[in-house]
N, C-alpha and C positions, 0 to 999 in steps of 0.2 A: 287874730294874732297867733302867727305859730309860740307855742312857748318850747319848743327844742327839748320836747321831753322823749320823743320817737328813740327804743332804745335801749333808753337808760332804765338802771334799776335800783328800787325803792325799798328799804324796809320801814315798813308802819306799825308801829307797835298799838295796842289797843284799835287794832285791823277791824272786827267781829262787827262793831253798833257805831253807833253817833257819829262822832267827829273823825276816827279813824279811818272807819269806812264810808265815810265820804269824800273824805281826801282820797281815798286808794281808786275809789269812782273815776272820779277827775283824771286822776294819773294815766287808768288801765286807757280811760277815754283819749287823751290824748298819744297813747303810743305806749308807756313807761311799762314795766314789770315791776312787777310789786310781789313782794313777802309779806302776810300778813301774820303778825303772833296777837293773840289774847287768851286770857286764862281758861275760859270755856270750850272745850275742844268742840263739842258740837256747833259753835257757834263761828267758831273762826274754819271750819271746814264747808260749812254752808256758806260762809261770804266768799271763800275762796273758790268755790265751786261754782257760784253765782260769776266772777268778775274773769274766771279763768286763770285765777294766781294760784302760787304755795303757800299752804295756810299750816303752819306751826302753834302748837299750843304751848303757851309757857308765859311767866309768872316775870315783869322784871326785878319783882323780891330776890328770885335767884340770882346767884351771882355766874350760874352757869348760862342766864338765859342769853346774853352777849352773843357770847362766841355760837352758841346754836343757830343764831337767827344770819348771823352773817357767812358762816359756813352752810346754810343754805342758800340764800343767796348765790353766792358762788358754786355751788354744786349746781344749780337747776340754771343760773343763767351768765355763769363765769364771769362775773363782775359785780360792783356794788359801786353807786354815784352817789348815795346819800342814805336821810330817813327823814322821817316825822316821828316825833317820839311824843308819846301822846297816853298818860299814865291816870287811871282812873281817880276820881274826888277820894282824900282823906276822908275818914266820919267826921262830918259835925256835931259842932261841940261850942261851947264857949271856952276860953282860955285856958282858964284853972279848974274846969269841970274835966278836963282828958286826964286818962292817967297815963303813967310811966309807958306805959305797953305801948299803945296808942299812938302815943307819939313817935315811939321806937318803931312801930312798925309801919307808920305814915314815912318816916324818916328813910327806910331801909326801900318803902316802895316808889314813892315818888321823886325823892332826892339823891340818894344814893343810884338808885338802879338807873336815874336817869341819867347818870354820870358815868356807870358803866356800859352803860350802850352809848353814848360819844365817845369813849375813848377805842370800844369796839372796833365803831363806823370806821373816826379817823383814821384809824391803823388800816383800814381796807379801801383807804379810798383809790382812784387809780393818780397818778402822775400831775395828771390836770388837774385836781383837785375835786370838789362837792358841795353837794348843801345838806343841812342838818336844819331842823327847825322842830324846836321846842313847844309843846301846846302846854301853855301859862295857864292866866285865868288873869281877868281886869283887879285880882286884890294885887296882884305887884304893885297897882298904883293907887288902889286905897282896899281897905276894908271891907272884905267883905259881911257882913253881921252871920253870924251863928257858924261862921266854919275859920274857926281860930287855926286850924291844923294849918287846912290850905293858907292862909293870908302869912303865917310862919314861914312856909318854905317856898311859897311860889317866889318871891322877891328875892330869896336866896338864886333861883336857880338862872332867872331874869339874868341877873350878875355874873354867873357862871357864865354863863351864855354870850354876856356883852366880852368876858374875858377871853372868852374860847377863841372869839371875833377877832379880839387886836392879837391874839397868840398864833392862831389858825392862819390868819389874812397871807401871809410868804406865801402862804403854800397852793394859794387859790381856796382854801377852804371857807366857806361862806355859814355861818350861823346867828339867826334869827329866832324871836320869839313871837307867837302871836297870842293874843291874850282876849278870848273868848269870853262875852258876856252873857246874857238871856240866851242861850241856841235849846232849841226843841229836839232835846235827848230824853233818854229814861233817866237819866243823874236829873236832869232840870224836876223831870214831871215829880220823883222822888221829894226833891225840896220843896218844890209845891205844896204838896199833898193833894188830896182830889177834889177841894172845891174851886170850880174854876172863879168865880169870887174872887179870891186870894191872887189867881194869876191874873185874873185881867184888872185889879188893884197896883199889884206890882208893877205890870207893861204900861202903867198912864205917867211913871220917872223914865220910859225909856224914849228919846224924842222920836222916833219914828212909830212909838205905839204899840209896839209890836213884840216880840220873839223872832229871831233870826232860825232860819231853815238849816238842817246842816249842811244841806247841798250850799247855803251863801258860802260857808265857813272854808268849805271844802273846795271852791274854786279858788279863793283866796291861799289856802296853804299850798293848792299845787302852782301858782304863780311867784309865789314866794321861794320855792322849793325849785324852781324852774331855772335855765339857765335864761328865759327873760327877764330874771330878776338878777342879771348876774356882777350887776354895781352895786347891791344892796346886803348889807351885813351890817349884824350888833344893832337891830335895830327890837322895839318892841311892837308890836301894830294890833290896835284893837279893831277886834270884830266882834260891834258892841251892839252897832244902832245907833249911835252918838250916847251910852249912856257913861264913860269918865269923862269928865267934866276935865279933868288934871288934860294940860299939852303933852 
């Protein structure tokens, strides 16, 4: 299948590891140009260097990191068709064990910032319209245990998302969220910790058994992100393994 990506241009935010960078794979793979930002400069300059994109360093806590990532964009490849906005795990925690701080700054990085790179993107789209897609996490649709931060605001942003949908839609603008379960990142190996015991405990509730690759994750968001997907918005799509049980 062509997915009509020959072209077009992408900013992916959290570019550098996991899930970012294997969406930006897919993408460079099929044609697209990509922007990649993450906070590590060393790390977003080697993916970029690896993939043959522009790799920006920057934080979406700032309120400046927006407008940077889309004014390159534009400078290196005179256009901008979407993103994948893709914000690193809040700390876990249980609910009433986070403090004030925490929350504040879980708030300001994953929720807020993630709302001013949509409103960014939108303002940069061309004529035709875009895609934007969100990388969630399966607590939009239940709980996940020990990361009270995340399961707070991912279902906020879910909403966002669905709203952007039916606000966006006039205009061609297409936004999606995908809601990533087990995928074999450093954030995953992190929760784990290092006895594999523990993991291969956990992957016997996921019905395929397993942990999902980020390369699955990452063909998935560039089809989503894709004008082959260009009837689909406001939707959430797990890329779990079959492990939410919820329709």
């Amino acid at each position: 299948m062509d997915l009509g990506l020959a072209g077009k241009v992408f900013v992916v935010t959290g570019g550098s590891r996991g899930l970012g960078l294997a969406t930006a794979t897919v993408l460079v793979s099929e044609g697209a140009r990509v922007v990649l930002a993450a906070r590590d400069p060393e790390g977003v300059r080697a993916a970029a260097d690896r993939l043959g994109a522009v790799g920006v360093a920057a934080d979406l806590a700032d309120p400046a990191t927006p407008g940077r990532l889309v004014g390159a964009a534009r400078e290196a490849y005179g256009r901008l068709d979407g993103a994948l906005i893709s914000v690193g795990g809040p700390p876990p925690g249980p609910a009433l064990g986070l403090t004030d701080e925490q929350w504040r700054s879980a708030f300001d990085s994953v929720f807020l910032g993630a709302v001013r790179m949509c409103r960014a993107v939108v303002e940069a789209l061309p004529e035709e319209g875009g895609s934007l897609v969100l990388v969630l996490s399966t607590s939009v649709k239940a709980p996940v245990g020990g990361l009270a931060a995340s399961n707070g605001l991912r279902p906020g942003l879910a909403m966002l998302a669905k709203t952007m949908a039916d606000e966006l839609g006039p205009r061609g603008v297409r936004v999606n969220g995908l809601l990533p379960g087990r995928i074999a990142t450093d954030r995953l190996a992190e929760l784990d910790g290092p006895d594999p015991a523990v993991r291969a405990r956990i992957e016997q509730s996921v019905p395929l058994r397993r942990s999902g690759e980020p390369a699955e994750f990452g063909r998935v968001a560039a089809f989503v992100l894709s004008p082959a997907a260009s009837f689909m918005t406001g939707v959430m799509v797990p890329v779990d393994g079959g492990s939410t049980r919820a329709l």
